[in-house]
C-alpha positions as CSV (number, residue, x, y, z in Angstrom):
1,X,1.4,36.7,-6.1
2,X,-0.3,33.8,-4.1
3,X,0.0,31.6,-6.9
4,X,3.5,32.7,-7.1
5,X,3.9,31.8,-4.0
6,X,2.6,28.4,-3.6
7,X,5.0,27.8,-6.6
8,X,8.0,28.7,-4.2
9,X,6.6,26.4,-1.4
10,X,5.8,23.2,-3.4
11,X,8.9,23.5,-4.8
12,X,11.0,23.7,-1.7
13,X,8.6,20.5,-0.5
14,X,10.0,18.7,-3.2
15,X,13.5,19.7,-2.6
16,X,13.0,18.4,1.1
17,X,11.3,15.2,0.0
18,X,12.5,13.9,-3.0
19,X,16.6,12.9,-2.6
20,X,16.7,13.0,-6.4
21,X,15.6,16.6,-7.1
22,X,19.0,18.7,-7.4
23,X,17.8,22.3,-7.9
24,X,14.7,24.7,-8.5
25,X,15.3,24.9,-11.7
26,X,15.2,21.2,-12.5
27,X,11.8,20.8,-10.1
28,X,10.4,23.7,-12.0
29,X,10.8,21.8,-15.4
30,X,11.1,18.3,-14.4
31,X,8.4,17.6,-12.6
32,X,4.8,17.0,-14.0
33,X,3.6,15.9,-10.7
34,X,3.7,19.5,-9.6
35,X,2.6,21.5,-12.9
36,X,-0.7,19.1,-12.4
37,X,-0.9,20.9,-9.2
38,X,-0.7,24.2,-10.1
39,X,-3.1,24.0,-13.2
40,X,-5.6,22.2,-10.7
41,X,-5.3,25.6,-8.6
42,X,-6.5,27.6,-11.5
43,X,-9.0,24.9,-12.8
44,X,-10.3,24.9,-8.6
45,X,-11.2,28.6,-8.9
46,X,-12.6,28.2,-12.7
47,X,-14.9,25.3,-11.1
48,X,-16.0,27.8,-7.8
49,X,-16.4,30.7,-10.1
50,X,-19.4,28.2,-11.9
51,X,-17.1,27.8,-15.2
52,X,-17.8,23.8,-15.0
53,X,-17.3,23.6,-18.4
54,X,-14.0,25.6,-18.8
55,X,-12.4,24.1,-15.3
56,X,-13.0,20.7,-16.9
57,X,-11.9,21.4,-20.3
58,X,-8.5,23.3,-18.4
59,X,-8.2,20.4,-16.0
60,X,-7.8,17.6,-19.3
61,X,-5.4,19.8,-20.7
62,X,-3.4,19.1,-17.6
63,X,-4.0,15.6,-17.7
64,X,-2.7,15.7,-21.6
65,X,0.3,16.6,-20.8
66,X,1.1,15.3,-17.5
67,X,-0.9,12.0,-17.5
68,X,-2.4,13.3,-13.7
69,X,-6.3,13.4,-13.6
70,X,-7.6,16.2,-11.3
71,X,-10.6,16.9,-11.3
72,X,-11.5,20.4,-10.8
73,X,-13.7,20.1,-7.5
74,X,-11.1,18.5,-5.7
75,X,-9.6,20.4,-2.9
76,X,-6.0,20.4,-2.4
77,X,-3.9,21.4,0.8
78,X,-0.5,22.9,0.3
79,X,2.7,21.1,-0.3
80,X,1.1,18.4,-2.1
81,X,3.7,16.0,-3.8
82,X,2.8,14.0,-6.4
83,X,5.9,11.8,-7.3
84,X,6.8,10.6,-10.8
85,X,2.5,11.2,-11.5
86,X,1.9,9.0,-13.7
87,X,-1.8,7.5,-13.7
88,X,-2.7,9.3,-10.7
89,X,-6.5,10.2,-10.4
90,X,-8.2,12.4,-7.8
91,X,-12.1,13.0,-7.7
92,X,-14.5,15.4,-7.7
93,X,-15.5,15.4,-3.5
94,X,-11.9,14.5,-2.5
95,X,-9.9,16.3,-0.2
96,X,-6.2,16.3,0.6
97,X,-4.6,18.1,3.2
98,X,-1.6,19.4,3.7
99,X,2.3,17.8,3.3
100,X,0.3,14.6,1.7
101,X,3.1,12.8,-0.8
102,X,1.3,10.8,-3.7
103,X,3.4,8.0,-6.5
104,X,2.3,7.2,-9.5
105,X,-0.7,5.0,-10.1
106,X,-2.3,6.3,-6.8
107,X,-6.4,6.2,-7.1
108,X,-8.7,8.5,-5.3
109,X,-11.8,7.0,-6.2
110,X,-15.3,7.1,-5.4
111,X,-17.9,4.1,-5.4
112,X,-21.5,3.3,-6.8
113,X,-23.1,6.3,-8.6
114,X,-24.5,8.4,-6.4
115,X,-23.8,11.7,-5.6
116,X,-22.7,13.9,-2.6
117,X,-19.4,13.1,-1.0
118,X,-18.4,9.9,-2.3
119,X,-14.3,10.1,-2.6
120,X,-11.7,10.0,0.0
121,X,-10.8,12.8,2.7
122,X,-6.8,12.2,3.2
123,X,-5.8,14.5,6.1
124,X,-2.2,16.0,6.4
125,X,1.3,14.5,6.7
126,X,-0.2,11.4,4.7
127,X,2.2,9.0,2.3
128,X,0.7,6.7,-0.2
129,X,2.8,4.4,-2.2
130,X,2.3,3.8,-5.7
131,X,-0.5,2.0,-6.7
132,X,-2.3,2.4,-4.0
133,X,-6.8,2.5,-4.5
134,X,-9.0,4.4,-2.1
135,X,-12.2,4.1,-2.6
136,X,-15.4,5.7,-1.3
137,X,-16.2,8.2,1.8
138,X,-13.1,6.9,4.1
139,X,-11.1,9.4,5.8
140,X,-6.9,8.5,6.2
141,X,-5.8,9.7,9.3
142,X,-3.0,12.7,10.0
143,X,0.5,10.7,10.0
144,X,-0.9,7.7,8.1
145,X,1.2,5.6,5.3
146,X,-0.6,3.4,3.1
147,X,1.4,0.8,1.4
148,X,1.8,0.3,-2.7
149,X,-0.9,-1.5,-3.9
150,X,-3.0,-1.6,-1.2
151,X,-6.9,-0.9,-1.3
152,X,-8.5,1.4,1.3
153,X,-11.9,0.7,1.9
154,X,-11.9,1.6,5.3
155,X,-11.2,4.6,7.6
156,X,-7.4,4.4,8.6
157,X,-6.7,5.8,12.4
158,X,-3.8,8.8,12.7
159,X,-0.6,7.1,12.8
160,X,-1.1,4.4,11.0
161,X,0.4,1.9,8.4
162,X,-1.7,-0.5,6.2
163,X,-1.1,-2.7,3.5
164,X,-3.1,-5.6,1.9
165,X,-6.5,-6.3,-0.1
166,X,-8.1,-4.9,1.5
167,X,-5.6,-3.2,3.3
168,X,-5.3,-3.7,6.8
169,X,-3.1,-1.9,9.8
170,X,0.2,-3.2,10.4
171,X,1.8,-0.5,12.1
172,X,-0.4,2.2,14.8
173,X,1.9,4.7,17.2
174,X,4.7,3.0,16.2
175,X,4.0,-0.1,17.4
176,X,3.3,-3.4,15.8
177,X,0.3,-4.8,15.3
178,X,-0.6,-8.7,15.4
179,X,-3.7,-10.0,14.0
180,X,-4.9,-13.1,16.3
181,X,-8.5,-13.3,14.5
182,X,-7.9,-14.0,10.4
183,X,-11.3,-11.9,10.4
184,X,-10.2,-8.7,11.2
185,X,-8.0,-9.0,7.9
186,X,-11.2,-8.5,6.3
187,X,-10.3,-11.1,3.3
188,X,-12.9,-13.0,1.3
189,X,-11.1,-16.2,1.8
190,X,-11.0,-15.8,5.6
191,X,-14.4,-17.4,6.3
192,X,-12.8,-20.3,4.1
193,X,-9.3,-20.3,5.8
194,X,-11.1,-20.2,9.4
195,X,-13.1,-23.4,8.1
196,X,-10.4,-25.6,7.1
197,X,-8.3,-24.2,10.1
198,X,-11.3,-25.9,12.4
199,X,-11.7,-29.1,10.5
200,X,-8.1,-30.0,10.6
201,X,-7.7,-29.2,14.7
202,X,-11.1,-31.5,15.0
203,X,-9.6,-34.3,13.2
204,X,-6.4,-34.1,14.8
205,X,-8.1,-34.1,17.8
206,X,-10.2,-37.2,17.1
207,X,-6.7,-38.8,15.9
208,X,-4.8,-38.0,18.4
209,X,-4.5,-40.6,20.0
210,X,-3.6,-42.9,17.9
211,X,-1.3,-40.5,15.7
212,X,1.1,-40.3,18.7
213,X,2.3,-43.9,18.7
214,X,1.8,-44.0,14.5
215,X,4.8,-40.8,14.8
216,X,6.7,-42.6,17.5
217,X,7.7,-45.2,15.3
218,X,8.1,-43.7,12.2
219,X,10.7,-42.1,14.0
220,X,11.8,-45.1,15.6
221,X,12.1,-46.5,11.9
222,X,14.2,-42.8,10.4
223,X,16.7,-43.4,13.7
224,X,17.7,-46.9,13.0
225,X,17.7,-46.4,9.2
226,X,20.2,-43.7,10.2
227,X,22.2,-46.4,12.4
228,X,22.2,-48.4,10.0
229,X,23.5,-45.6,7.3
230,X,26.4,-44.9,10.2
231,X,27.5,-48.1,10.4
232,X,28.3,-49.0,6.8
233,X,30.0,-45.7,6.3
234,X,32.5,-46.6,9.0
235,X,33.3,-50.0,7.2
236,X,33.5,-48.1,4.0
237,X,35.9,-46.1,5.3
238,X,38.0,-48.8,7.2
239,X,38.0,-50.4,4.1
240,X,39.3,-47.7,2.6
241,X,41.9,-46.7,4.9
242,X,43.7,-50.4,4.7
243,X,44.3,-49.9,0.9
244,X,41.4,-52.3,-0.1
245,X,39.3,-50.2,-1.9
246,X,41.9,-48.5,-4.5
């Protein structure tokens, strides 16, 4: 009857979040993103219950046939959504909480090879857009969005939005946010950028003087090449006008 029940509510999540789902019925039989779901919540119990070998064996079944790779020691919240679920994987130490919406391609993933906790911890009311990599120990934060394509290797505040490689927040309590140092992005090619940045504002400042004067006539030079332009335009057109040029 739980089971049973968790059916109902997942459904009824969909229903709410996706605009294109048009009945039960239709999310029922339509929707692989959800049977993945509720074979992981057999596989979960199989994998508590010490049947490694049949929760893993149950669990690539599910990923046969719905191209979503759970595996069975994750653990799932309620109401999780996995949209269109193609490609998604979720490993063996991460956790999901509740409400969290998932698109295809999304990547829970852990790093290096050792062992304990070493996948991510996405906490409730979470979006991730397709494509989207998280990867290692970092915890998303309630309320958080994490853009397509984007690769988490860093804890993510509540309330957040990030996007980039590596991804980087954008968006925190609903307001902007502006990144004045290029390091904070977090980019390989920010020492680089920061670099070039600095030798160009040195040898401006070393030309300076004598780049003012240098631009002062150049335009001097554009303005009467425009006079110029202006003037014979007006003869062509007086010419023109008196029946000459016909």
């Amino acid at each position: 009857m739980l089971l049973i029940s968790h059916i109902r509510e997942d459904i009824d999540s969909v229903l709410e979040r996706d605009p294109a789902a048009r009945s039960r019925l239709e999310v029922f039989l339509c929707y692989p993103g959800l049977w993945a779901v509720w074979i992981h919540r057999i596989s979960h119990v199989l994998w508590n219950a010490k049947l490694r070998l049949l929760a893993r064996l149950l669990s690539q079944v599910a990923r046969f046939f719905t191209c979503v790779d759970i595996h069975p020691g994750a653990r799932l919240g309620r109401r999780l959504f996995i949209d269109h679920a193609m490609g998604v994987v979720i490993g063996e130490t991460a956790i999901v909480g509740n409400d969290v919406t998932l698109y295809q391609g999304v990547t829970l993933g852990g790093t290096g090879k050792g062992h304990g906790k070493r996948h991510p911890t996405v906490c409730d009311n979470v979006f991730i857009g397709n494509n989207a990599n998280l990867l290692g120990d970092v915890t998303i934060g309630e309320n958080s969005r994490v853009g397509a394509g984007s690769v988490v290797l860093s804890d993510v505040p509540p309330n957040s939005t990030v996007v980039g490689v590596p991804a980087h927040i954008v968006y925190r309590n609903g307001e902007r946010v502006l990144i004045l140092d290029p390091h904070d992005i977090k980019d390989p090619l920010s020492d680089a950028l920061i670099a070039l940045s600095a030798r160009v504002e040195e040898m401006e400042a070393k030309l300076g003087g004598q780049a003012q004067p240098a631009e002062a006539e150049q335009f001097t030079a554009e303005e009467a090449e425009r006079a110029a332009y202006r003037k014979k335009l007006d003869e062509m057109r007086q010419y023109v006008s008196m029946g000459e040029g016909i």
